[in-house]
TORDREN-762944 format. One record per residue (C-alpha): chain; residue in one letter; y, z, x. Coordinates in steps of 0.25 Angstrom, whole numbers. Layout:
BEGIN
@mol:A&type:A&py:Y&pz:Z&px:X
...
END
This chain:
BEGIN
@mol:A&type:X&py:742&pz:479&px:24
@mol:A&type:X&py:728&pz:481&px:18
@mol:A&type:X&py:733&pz:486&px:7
@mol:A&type:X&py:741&pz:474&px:4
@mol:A&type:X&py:727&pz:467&px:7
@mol:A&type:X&py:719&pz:474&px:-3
@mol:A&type:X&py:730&pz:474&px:-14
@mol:A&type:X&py:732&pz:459&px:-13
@mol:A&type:X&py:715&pz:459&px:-14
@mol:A&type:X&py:716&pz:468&px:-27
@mol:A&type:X&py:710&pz:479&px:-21
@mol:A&type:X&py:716&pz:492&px:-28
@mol:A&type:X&py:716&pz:503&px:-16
@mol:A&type:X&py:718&pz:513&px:-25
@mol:A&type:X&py:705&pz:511&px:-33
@mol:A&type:X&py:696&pz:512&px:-19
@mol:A&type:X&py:688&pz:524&px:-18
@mol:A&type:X&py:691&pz:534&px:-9
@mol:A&type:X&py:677&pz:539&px:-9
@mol:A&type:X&py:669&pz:540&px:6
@mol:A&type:X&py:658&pz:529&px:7
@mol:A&type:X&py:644&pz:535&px:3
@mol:A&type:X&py:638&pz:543&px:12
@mol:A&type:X&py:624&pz:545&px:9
@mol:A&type:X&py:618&pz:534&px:16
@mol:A&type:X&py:623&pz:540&px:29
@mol:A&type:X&py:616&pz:553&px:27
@mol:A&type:X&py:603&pz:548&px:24
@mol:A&type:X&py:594&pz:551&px:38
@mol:A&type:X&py:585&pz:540&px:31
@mol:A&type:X&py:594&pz:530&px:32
@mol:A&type:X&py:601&pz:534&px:46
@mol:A&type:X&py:586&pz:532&px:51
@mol:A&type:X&py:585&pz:521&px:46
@mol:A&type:X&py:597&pz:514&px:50
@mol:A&type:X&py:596&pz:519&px:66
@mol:A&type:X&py:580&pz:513&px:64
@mol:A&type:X&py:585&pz:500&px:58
@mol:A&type:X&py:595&pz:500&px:69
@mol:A&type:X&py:584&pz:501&px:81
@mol:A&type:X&py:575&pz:491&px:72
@mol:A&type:X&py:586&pz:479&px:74
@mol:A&type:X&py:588&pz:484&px:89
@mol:A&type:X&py:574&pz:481&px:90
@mol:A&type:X&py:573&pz:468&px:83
@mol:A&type:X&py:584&pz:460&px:88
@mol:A&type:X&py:580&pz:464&px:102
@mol:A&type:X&py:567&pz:460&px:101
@mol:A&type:X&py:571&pz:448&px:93
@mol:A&type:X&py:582&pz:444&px:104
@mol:A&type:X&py:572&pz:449&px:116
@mol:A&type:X&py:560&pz:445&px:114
@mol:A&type:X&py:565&pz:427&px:112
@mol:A&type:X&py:570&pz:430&px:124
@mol:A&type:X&py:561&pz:436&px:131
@mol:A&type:X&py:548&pz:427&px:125
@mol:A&type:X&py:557&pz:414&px:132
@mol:A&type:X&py:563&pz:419&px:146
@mol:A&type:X&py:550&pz:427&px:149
@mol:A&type:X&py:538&pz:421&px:142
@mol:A&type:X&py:543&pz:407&px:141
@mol:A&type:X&py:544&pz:405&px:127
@mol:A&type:X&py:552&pz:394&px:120
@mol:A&type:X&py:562&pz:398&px:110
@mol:A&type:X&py:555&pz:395&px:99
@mol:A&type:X&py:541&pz:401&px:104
@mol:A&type:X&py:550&pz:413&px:108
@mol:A&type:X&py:555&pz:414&px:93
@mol:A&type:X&py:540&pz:413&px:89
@mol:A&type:X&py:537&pz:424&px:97
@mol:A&type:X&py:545&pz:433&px:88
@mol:A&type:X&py:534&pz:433&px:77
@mol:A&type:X&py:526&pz:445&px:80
@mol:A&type:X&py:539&pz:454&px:81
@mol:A&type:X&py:545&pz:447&px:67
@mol:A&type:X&py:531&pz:445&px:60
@mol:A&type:X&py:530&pz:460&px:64
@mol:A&type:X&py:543&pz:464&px:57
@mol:A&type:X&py:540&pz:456&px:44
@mol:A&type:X&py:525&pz:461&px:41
@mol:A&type:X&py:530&pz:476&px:45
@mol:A&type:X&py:541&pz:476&px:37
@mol:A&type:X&py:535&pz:471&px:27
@mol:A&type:X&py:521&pz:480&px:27
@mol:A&type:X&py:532&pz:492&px:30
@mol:A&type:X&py:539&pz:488&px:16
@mol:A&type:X&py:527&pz:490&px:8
@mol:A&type:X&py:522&pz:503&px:13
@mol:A&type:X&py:535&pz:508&px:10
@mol:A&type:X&py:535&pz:501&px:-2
@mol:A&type:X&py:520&pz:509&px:-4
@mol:A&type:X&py:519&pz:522&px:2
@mol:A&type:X&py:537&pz:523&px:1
@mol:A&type:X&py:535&pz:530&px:15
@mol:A&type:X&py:542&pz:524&px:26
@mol:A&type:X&py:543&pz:535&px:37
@mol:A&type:X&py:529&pz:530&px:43
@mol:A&type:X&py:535&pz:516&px:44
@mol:A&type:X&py:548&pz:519&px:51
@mol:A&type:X&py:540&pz:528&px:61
@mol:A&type:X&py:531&pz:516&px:65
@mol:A&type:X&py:540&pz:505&px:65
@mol:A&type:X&py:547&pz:515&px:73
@mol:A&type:X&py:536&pz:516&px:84
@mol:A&type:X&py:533&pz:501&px:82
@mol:A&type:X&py:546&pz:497&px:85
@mol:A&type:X&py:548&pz:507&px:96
@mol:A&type:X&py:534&pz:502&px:102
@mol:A&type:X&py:537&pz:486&px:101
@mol:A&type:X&py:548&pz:489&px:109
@mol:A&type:X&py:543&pz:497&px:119
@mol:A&type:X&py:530&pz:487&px:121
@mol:A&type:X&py:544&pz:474&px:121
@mol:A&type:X&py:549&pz:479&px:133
@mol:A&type:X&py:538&pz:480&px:141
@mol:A&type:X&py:535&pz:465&px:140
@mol:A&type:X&py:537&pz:459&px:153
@mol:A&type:X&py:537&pz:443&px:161
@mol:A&type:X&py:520&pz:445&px:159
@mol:A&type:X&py:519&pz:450&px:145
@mol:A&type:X&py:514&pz:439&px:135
@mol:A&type:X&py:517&pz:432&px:124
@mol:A&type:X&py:507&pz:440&px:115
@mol:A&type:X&py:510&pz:455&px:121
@mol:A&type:X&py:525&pz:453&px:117
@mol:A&type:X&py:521&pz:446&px:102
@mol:A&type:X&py:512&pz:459&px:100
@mol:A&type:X&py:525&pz:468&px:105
@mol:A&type:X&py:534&pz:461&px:96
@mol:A&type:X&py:523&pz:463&px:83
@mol:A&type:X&py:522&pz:478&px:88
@mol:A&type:X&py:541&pz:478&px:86
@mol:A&type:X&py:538&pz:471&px:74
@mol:A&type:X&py:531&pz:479&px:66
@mol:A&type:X&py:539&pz:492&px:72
@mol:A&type:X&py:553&pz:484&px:67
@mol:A&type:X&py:546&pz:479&px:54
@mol:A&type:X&py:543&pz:493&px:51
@mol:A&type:X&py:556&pz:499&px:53
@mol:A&type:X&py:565&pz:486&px:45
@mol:A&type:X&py:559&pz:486&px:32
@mol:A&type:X&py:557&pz:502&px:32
@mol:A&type:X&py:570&pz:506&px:38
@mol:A&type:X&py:576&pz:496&px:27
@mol:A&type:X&py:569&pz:506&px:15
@mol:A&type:X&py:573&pz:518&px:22
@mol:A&type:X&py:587&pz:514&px:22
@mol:A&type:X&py:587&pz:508&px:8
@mol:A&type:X&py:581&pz:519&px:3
@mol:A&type:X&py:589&pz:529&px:9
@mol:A&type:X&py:600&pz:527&px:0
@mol:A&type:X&py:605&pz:527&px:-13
@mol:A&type:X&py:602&pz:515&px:-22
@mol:A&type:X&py:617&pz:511&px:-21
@mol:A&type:X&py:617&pz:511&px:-4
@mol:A&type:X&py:605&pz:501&px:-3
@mol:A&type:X&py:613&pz:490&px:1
@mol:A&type:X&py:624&pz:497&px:10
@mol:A&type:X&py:611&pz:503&px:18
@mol:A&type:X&py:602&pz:490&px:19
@mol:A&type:X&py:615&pz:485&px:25
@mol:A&type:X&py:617&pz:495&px:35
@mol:A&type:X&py:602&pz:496&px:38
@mol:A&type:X&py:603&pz:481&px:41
@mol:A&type:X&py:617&pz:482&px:47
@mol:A&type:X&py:610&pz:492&px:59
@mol:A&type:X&py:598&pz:484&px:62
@mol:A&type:X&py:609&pz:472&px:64
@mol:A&type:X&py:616&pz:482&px:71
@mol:A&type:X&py:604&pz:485&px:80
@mol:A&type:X&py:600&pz:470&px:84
@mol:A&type:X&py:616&pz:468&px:87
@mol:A&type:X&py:615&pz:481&px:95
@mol:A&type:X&py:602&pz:476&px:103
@mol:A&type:X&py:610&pz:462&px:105
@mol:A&type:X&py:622&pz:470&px:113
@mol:A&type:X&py:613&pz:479&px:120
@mol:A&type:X&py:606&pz:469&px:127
@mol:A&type:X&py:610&pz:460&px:139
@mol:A&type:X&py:621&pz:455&px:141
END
């Protein structure tokens, strides 16, 4: 049946190749790391991004919109860090150092997020959010290069996708472990 499908299409089976896909993107640790880091990376965002509204309006007492608001420090955070990590990259073409702190950053944001409790202000969580944002910032940008230049010249496409198809991936992930 499908290949009365693709015949009426006018696509020739016979002049498909039968070679195995490329390999050589998958055996790069590089892009493996990567990968796995942009995976945490959008875990870490789309939680903060779903949490935090949430928290800002049933516990502080925040509107909607203020609640939204609220949000600048951990996406100003994101932008200015992403930016800055871009150009010392683009500078010194080291990125190691980066990845490590964005790495602790993130990981540190975290960890000071989940000890906000009914007391904690408005201005503790906003510097909590900045200290997440510049770790995620860090990581987005960097891990992007890493990936793209992991590769060969003709697999920059198929890897910017798959780097962006994880961290999707990892906010969708974040969405189904939460509550139900």
């Amino acid at each position: 049946m499908l290949y009365n499908f693709f015949t009426y299409l006018g696509v020739d089976a016979t002049r498909c190749s039968n070679r195995p896909p490329r390999k050589e993107r998958n055996r790069s640790r590089n892009f493996t790391a990567a990968t796995m880091l942009t995976f945490l990376t959008g875990f870490a965002m789309f939680g903060a991004v779903t949490f935090l509204p949430q928290f800002q309006q049933n516990v502080q007492g925040a509107s909607a919109t203020s609640s939204g608001l609220q949000l600048l420090p951990l996406m100003g955070g994101m932008l200015a860090t992403s930016l800055l990590g871009g150009q010392l990259v683009t500078r010194t073409g080291r990125y190691r150092g980066l990845l490590l702190a964005g790495s602790v950053l993130m990981t540190a944001g975290l960890a000071l997020l989940a000890t906000i409790s009914v007391t904690t202000g408005q201005l503790t969580t906003s510097m909590y959010m900045i200290v997440l944002g510049v770790g995620m910032g860090l990581l987005m940008q960097t891990t992007m290069l890493v990936v793209q230049n992991s590769v060969a010249q003709r697999d920059v496409g198929v890897a910017s996708g798959a780097t962006t198809l994880f961290r999707t991936i990892g906010g969708s992930r974040h969405r189904r472990a939460g509550p139900r």
